[in-house]
C-alpha positions in Angstrom: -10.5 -12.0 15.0 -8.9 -14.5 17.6 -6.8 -13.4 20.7 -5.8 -16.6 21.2 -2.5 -17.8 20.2 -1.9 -19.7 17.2 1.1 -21.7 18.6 0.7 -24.8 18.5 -1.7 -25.6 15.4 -1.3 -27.3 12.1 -2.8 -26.3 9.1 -3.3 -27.5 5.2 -2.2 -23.1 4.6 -0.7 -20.4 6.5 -0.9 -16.9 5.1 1.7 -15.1 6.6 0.2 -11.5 6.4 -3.3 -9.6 5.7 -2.8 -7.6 3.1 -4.1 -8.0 -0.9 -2.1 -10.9 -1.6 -2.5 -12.5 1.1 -6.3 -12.1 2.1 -7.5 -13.0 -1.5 -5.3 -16.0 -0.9 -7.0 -16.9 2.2 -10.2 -16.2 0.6 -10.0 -18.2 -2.4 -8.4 -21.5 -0.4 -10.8 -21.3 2.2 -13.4 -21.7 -0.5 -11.8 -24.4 -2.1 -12.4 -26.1 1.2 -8.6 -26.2 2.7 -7.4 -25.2 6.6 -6.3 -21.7 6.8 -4.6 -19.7 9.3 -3.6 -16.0 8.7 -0.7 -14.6 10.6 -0.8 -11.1 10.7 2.2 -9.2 12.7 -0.2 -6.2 13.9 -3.7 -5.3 15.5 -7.0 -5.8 14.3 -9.2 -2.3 13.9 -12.6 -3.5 14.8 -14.2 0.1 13.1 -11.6 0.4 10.4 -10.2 3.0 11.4 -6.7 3.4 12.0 -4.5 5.5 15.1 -1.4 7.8 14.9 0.1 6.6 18.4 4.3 7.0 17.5 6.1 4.3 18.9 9.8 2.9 18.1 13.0 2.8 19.8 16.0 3.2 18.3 14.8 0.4 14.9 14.8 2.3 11.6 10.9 2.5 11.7 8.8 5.7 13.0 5.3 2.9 13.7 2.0 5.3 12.9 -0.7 2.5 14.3 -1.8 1.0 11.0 1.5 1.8 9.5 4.7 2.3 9.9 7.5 4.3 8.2 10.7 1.9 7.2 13.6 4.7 7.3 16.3 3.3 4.4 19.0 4.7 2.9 18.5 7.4 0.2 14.4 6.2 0.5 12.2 6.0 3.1 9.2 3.4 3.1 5.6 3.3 4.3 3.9 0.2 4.9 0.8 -1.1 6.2 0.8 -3.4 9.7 -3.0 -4.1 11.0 -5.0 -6.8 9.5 -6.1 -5.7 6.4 -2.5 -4.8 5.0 -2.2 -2.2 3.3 -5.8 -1.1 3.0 -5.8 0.6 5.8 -4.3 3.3 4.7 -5.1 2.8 0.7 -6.9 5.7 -1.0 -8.5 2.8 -3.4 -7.2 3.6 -6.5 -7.6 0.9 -8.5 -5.7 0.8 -12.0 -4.8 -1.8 -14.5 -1.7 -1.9 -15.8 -0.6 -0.6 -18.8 0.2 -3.8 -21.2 3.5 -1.8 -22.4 4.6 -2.0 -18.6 5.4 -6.0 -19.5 7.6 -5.3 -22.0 10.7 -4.9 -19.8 12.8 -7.8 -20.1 12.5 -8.2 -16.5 9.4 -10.0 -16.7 8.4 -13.7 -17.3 6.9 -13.8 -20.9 4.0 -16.0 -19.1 3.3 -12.7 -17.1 1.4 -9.6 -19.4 -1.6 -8.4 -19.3 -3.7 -10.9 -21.3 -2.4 -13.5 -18.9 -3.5 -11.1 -16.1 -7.0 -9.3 -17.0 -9.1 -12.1 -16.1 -7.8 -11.7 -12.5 -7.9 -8.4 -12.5 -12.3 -9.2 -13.5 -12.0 -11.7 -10.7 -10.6 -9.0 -8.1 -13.3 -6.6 -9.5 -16.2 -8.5 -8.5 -14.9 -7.7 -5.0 -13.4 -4.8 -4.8 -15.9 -2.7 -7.1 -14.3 0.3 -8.5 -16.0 3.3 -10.1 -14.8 7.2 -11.1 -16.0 9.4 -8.0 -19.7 10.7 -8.3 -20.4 13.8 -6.9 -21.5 14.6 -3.3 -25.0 16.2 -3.2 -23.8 19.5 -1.3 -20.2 20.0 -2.8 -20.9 18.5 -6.1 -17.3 16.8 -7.5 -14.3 17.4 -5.8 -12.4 20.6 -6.2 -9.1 19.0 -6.4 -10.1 16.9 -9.3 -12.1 19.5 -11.1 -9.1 21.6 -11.4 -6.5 18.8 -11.6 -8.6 17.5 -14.9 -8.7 21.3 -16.5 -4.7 21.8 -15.6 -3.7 18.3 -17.1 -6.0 18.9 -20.3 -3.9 22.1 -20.7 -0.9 20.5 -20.4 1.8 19.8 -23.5 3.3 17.1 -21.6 0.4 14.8 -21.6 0.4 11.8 -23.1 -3.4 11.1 -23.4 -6.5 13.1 -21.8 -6.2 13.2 -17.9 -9.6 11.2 -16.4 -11.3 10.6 -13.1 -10.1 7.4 -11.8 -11.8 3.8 -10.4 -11.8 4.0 -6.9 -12.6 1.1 -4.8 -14.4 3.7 -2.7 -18.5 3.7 -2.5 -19.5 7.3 -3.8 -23.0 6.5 -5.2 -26.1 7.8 -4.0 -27.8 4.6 -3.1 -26.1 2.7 0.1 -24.7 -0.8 -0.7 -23.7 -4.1 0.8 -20.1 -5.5 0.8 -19.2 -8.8 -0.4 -19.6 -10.6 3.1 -23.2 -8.5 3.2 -21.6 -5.1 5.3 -23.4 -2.5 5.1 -21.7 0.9 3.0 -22.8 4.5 2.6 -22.0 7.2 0.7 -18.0 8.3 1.0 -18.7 11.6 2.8 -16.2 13.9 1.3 -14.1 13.6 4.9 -11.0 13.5 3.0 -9.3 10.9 5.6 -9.0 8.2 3.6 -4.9 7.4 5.6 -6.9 7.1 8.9 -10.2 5.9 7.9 -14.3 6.3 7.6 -15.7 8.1 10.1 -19.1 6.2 12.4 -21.6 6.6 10.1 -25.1 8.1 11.5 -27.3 5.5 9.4 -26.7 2.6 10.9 -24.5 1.4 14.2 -20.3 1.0 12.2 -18.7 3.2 10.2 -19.4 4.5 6.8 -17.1 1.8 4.7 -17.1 3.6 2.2 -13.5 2.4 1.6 -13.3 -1.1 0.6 -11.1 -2.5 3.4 -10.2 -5.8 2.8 -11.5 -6.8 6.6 -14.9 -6.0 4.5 -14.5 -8.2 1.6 -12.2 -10.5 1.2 -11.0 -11.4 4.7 -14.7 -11.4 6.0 -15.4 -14.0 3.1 -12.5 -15.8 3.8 -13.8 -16.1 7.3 -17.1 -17.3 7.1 -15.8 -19.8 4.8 -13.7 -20.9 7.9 -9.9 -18.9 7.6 -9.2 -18.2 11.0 -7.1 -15.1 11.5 -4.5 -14.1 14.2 -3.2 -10.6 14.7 -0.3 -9.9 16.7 1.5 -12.7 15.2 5.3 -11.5 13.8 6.8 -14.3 12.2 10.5 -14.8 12.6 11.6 -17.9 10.5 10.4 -20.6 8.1 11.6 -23.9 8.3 11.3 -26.7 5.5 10.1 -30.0 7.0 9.7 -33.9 5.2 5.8 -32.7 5.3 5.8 -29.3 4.7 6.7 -26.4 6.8 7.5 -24.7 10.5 6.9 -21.3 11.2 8.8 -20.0 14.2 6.8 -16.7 15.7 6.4 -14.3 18.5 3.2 -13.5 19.7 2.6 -9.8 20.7 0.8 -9.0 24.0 -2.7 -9.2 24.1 -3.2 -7.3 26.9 -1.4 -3.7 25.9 -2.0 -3.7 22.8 0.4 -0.6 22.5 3.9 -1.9 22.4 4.4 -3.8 19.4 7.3 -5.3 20.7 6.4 -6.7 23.7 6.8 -10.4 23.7 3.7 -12.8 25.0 4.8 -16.1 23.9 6.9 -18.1 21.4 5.8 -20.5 19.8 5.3 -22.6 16.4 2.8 -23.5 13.5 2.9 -26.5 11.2 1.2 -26.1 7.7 1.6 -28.1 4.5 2.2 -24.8 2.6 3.1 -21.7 3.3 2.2 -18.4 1.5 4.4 -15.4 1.9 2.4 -12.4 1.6 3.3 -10.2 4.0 4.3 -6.9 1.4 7.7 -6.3 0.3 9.4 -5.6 3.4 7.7 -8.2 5.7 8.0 -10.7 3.0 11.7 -10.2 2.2 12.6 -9.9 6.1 11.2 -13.2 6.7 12.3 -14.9 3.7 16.4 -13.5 4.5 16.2 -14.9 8.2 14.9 -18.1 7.2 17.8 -18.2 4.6 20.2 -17.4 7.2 19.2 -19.6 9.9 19.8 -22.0 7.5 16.0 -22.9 7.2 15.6 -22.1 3.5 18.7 -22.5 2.1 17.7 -23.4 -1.3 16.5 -19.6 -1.8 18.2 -18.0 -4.5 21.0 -15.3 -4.1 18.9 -12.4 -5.7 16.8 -12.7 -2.6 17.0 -8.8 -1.4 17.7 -7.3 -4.9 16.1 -5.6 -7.8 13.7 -3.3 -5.1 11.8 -0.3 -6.6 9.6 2.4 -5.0 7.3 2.2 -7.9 9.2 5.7 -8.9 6.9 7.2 -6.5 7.4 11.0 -6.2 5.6 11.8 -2.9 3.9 14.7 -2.2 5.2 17.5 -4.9 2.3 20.3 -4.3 1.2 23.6 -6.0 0.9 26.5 -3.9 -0.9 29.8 -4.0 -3.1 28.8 -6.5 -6.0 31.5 -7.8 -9.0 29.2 -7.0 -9.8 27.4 -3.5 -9.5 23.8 -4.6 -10.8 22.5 -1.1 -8.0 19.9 -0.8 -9.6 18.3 2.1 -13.3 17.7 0.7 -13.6 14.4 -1.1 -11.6 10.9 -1.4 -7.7 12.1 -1.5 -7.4 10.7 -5.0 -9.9 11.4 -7.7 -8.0 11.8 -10.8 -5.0 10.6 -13.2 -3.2 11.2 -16.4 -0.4 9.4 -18.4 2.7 11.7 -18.8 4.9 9.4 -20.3 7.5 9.9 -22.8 9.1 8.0 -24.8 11.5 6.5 -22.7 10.2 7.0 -19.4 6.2 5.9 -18.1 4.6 8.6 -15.9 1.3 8.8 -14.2 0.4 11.4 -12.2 -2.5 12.0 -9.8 -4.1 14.7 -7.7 -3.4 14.2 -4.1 -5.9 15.9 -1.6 -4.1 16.9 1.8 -3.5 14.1 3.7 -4.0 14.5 7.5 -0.4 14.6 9.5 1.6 14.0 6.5 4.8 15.9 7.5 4.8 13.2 10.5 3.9 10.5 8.4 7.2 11.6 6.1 9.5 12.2 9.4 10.0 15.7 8.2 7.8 17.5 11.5 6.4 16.5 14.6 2.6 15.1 14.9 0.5 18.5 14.8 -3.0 19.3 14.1 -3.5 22.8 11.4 -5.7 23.9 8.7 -4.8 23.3 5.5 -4.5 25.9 3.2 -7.0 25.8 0.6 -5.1 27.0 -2.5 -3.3 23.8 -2.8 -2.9 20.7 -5.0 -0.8 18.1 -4.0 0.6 15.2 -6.6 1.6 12.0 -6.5 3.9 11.1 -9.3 4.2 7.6 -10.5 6.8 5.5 -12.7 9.3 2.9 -13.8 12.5 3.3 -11.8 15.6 1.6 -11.9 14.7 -0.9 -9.8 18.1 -1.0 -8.0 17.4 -0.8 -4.5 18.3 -3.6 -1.7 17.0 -4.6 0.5 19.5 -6.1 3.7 19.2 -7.3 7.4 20.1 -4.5 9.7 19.9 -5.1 13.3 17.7 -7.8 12.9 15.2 -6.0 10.7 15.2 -5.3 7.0 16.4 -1.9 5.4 16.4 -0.6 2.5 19.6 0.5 0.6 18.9 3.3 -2.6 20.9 4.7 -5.0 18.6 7.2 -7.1 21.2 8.3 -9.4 19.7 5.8 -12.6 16.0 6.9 -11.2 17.2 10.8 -11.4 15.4 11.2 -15.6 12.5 10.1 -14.5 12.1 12.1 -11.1 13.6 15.1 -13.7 11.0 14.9 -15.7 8.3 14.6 -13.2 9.0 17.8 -11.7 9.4 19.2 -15.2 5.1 17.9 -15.5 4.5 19.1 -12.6 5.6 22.8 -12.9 3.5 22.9 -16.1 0.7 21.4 -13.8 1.5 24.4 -11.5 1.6 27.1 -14.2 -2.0 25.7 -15.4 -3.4 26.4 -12.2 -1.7 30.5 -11.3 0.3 28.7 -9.0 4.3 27.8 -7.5 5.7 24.7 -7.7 7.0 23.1 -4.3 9.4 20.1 -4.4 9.0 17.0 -1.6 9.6 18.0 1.8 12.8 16.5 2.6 14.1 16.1 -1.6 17.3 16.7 -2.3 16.7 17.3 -6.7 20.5 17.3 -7.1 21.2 13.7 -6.2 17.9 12.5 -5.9 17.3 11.4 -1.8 14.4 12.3 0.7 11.9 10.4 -1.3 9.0 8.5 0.4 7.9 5.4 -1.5 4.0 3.8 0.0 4.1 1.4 -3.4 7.5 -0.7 -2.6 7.8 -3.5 -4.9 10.5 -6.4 -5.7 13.3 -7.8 -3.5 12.0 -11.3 -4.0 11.2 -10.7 -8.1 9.1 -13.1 -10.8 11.9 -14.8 -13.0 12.3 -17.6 -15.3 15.7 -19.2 -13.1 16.4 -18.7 -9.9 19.8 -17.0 -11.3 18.1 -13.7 -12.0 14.9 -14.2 -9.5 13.4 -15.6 -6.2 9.8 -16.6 -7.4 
């Protein structure tokens, strides 16, 4: 990490944020030998391990330390700000996707999944993903165990529910990262939004999870990529040699406020990569296109968003068994519940610490969680339909679920046979209104600057 400003330096590449995209980016350039600066808009985590301090005032965001909570219209949107993206807060899941996914029209024939599987072999040798093994006191999680027997038993399933590849370390023996860190056994802490906990093998924490900060960030470092939290970029301005990127540095010294303004300044770079998620991305790329400093951008710029037709977090209650919803990574298990006109793929979904605050639906309080309880998180292809806008200088998001209500229809319709499997009652979202389709939380958001073959239906 540097705590020195990056104002002031030219580059062959800026990455403008931490996350996947942009820290394999980083990674793979700073191999091939170029200059790289990473500007990443919010703190670095030096035990990877995230914090719940609420901040805002008066934006449409409620700021949870490593993430925040966009609030749009008819969705709301969870994304990660730390470096290290979205990892932060990722469970690990790590699934390819299905090749009839690419036959939407939508996407560039160059794009399927032949094109795509030898990156997704690439990605694997760094974040290594296996099914969850089981812990030597509580065996294999509860959760999964019983999500795995309900989906089995379930009409509505397209294929045979299975435990899924998790880019979380569950094996007996301890391994190395990557960048030679040091992982142990996930310990069944269920905290996989927040973090490992310190691990009492060696001086760090568990890491377990693979965090990017472990793999491909810390390779991208020692191959030279320099990286500079506390960096919000504002605009980016097309030059005879390449590119200006206006920012604001954050204060060093606070750390707390992520408002508070140290210094403006500038970085020059040949070539820019925007990689700073969906709504950093699209936020940078609409101020730079009205400031007049991109104005070759196309007009679909903001459009065609999608929450991934994430249905977040459905649960059954009063089950018969105790499912110990805590106890194990939060996600263990999957199964394909698509019809024939819609694509579905649901998971189990352990409790997540703080959740109701994470949503917006209840203050930040510490309980127990009931144990007869299995949460979902329901998965799809929306209508893709959402915009995104400036909104008092920030980007929104604007939703109309009425195309997306068949798929979130039959969701619920899987998930009450999920609930009648398991001697249990079916509980809608927190905060879902099932008649028109609002209150849904998306932490997948996609599109607003889409893959096209003309800049008349995309941006990229």
């Amino acid at each position: 990490m540097s705590n020195k400003s990056a104002s002031g330096i030219s580059c062959d590449v800026a990455v403008i944020g931490s996350g996947f995209g942009g820290a394999a980016v980083a990674c793979r350039l700073a191999q091939a030998g170029r200059s790289v600066v990473v500007l990443e808009q919010g703190k670095e985590y030096p035990t990877g391990r995230g914090e719940y301090d609420v901040t805002g005032h008066g934006i449409n965001t409620i700021r949870h330390g490593h993430f925040w909570v966009d609030v749009g219209v008819g969705m709301n949107v969870v994304r990660g700000v730390g470096v290290g993206g979205g990892s932060l807060h990722y469970f690990g899941v790590r699934l390819r996707t299905d090749k009839r996914i690419f036959k939407n029209s939508r996407w560039p024939r160059i794009i399927n999944l032949e094109t795509l599987n030898p990156y997704y072999d690439l990605a694997g040798d760094m974040l290594k993903a296996t099914p969850t093994q089981p812990n030597p006191v509580l065996g294999l999680p509860k959760h999964g165990e019983a999500f795995i027997a309900a989906a089995s038993n379930c009409r509505r399933r397209k294929s045979m529910p299975e435990w899924v590849p998790l880019a979380v370390h569950t094996a007996a023996e301890p391994a190395t990262t990557p960048s030679g860190i040091p992982q142990t056994r996930c310990v069944f802490c269920g905290e996989c939004i927040i973090g490992c906990p310190p691990s009492q093998s060696f001086v760090g924490n568990v890491n377990a999870r693979a965090l990017l900060t472990l793999n491909y960030l810390a390779v991208a470092r020692k191959a030279g990529a320099t990286v500079y939290p506390l960096h919000r970029v504002n605009v980016i301005r097309q030059t005879e040699d390449g590119f200006e990127i206006d920012l604001k540095v954050l204060s060093f010294d606070t750390m707390v406020e992520e408002d508070e303004i140290f210094q403006s300044g500038t970085v020059r770079a040949k070539q820019v990569v925007v990689a700073a998620g969906t709504m950093g991305s699209v936020e940078i790329l609409l101020k730079s296109k009205a400031a007049g400093a991109l104005p070759q951008l196309s007009e679909k710029l903001g459009f065609y968003f999608s929450g991934n037709g994430d249905f977040l977090i459905p649960k059954t209650i009063n089950t018969a068994q105790d499912l110990q919803p805590k106890a194990g990574p939060t996600i263990t298990a999957g199964a394909d519940f698509s019809t024939a006109d819609l694509d579905i793929f649901i998971e189990d979904l352990g409790v997540i610490p703080f959740m109701e605050a994470v949503a917006g639906t209840r203050a930040l309080t510490v309980s127990t969680p009931d144990p007869h309880q299995l949460g979902y998180l329901g998965m799809g292809s929306d209508a893709a339909n959402g915009v995104l806008r400036l909104h008092n200088g920030r980007v929104r998001l604007f939703w109309d679920p009425t195309e997306s209500l068949p798929l979130y229809r039959e969701m619920t319709a899987c998930m009450r046979e999920l609930s009648q499997q398991l001697s249990g009652d079916y509980v809608k979202p927190e905060g879902y209104n099932p008649v028109i389709g609002t209150g849904l939380i998306t932490a997948h958001p996609l599109g607003g600057a889409v893959l096209s073959e003309s800049a008349s239906e995309g941006v990229v």
